[in-house]
C-alpha positions as CSV (number, residue, x, y, z in Angstrom):
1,X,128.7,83.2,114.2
2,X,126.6,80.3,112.4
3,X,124.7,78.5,114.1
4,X,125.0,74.4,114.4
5,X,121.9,73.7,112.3
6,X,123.4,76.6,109.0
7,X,126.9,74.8,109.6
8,X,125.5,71.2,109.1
9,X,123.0,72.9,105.9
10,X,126.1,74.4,104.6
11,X,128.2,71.5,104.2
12,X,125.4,69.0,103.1
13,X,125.0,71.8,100.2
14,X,128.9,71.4,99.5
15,X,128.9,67.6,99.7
16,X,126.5,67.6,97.1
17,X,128.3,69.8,94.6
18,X,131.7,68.0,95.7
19,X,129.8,64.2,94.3
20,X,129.0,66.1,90.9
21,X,132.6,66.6,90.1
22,X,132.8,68.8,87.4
23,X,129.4,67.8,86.5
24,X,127.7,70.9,87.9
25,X,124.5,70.2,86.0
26,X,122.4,70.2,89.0
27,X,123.8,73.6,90.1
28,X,121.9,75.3,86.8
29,X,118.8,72.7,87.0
30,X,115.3,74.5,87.4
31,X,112.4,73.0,89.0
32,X,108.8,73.2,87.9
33,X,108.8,76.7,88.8
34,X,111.6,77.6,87.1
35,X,113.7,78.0,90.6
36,X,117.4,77.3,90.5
37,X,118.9,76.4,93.9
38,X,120.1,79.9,93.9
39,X,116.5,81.3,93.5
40,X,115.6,79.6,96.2
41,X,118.6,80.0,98.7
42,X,118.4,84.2,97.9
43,X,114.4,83.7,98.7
44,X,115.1,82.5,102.2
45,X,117.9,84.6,102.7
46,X,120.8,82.0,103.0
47,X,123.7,84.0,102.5
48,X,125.6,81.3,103.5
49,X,124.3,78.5,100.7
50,X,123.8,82.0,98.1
51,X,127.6,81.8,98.7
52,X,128.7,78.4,98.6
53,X,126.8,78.3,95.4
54,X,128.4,81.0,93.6
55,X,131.4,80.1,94.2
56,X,130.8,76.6,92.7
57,X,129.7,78.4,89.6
58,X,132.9,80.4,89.3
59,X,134.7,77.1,89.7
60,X,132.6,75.6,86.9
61,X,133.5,79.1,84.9
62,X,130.0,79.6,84.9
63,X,129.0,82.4,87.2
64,X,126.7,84.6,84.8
65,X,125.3,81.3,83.0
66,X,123.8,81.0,87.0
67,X,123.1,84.5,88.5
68,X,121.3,85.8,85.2
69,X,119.3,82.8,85.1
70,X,115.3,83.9,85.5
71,X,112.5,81.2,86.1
72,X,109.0,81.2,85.1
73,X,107.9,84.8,86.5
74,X,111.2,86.0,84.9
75,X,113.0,86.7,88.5
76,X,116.5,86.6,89.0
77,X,117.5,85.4,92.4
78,X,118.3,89.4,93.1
79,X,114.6,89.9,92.5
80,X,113.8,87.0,94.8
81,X,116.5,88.1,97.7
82,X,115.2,92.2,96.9
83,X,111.8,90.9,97.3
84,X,112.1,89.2,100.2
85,X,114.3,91.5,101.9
86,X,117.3,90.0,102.0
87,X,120.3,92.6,101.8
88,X,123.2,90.3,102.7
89,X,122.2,87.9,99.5
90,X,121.3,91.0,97.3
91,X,125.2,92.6,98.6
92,X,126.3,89.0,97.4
93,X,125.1,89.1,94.1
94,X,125.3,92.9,93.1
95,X,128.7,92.2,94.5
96,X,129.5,89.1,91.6
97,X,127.5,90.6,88.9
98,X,126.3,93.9,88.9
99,X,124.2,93.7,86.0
100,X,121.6,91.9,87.7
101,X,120.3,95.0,89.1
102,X,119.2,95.6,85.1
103,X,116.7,92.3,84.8
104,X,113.0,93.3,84.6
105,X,110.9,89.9,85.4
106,X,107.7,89.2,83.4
107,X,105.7,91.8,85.1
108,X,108.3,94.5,83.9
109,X,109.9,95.0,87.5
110,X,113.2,95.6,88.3
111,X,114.8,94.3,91.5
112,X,115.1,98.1,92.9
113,X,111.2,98.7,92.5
114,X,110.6,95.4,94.2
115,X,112.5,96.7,97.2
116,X,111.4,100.1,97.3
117,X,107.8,99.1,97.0
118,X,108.3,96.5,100.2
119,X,110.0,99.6,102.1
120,X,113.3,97.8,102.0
121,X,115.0,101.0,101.9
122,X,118.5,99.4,102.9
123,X,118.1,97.3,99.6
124,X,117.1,100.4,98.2
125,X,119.7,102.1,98.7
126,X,122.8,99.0,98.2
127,X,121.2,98.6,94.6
128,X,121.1,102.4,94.0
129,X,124.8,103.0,95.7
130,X,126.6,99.6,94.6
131,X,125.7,99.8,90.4
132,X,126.5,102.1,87.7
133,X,123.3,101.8,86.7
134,X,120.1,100.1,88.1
135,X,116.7,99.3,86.0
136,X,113.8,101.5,88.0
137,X,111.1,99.7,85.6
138,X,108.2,98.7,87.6
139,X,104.7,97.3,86.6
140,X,101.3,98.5,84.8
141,X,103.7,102.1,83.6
142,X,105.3,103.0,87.2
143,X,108.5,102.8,88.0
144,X,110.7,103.6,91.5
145,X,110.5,107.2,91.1
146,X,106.7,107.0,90.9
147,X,106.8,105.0,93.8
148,X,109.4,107.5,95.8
149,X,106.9,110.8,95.5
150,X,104.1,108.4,96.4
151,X,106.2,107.4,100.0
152,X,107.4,110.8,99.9
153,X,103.8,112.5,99.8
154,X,102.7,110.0,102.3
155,X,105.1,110.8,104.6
156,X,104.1,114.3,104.5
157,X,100.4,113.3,104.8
């Protein structure tokens, strides 16, 4: 169940894109980081707004033109929801456009090496289980499979 403060949140968020009426500008605006209001809602993991959101986007027949957008590092809001740990926003997401899980950010990693490397290993496996296919790029050469026999030989250690 939501809670009183997520409710109110929620339909301020829907207010707002109700006033722009059809002009859903602010829905794909970036800030001085880049951040669309998605980036930022799948950062805190506010399923709630990540879903309101979308769903403006698919009225405005736009959808793609939001969830692929990348901001200055390059992250999609699935790298910012993987990051952080967010599975409900990353199940969103994968869920509305599974190609997401193929953006690399400037630093060359891929939403699944961002969650493996945090030990999000529920994110790791949703990305790995939910998409055909799934970048496993990672920074300075490695990629998630390096990182997998690293955990794994740790675990043995």
């Amino acid at each position: 169940m939501l809670q009183s403060s997520t409710i109110k949140t929620v339909r301020i968020v829907e207010k707002i894109l109700e006033r722009l009426s059809g002009h859903h500008l602010l829905l794909y605006r970036k800030n001085s980081d880049g951040d669309t209001a998605l980036h930022i809602a799948a950062r805190l993991g506010l399923e709630d707004i990540v879903r309101v959101l979308i769903e403006s986007a698919k009225g405005d027949f736009c959808l793609k033109r939001l969830t692929r957008k990348v901001n200055r590092e390059s992250d999609s809001a699935l790298h910012d929801a993987a990051r952080n740990g967010h599975l409900g926003v990353v199940r969103l997401l994968i869920q509305e456009d599974r190609k997401l899980a193929l953006l690399t950010n400037s630093a060359g990693e891929s939403p699944l090496f961002l969650a493996l490397e945090r030990n999000y290993f529920d994110i790791t496996r949703e990305l790995l289980d939910s998409t055909e296919k799934c970048s496993l790029a990672g920074r300075r050469g490695m990629n998630a499979l390096h990182l997998a026999v690293i955990y794994l030989h740790e675990g043995m250690s």
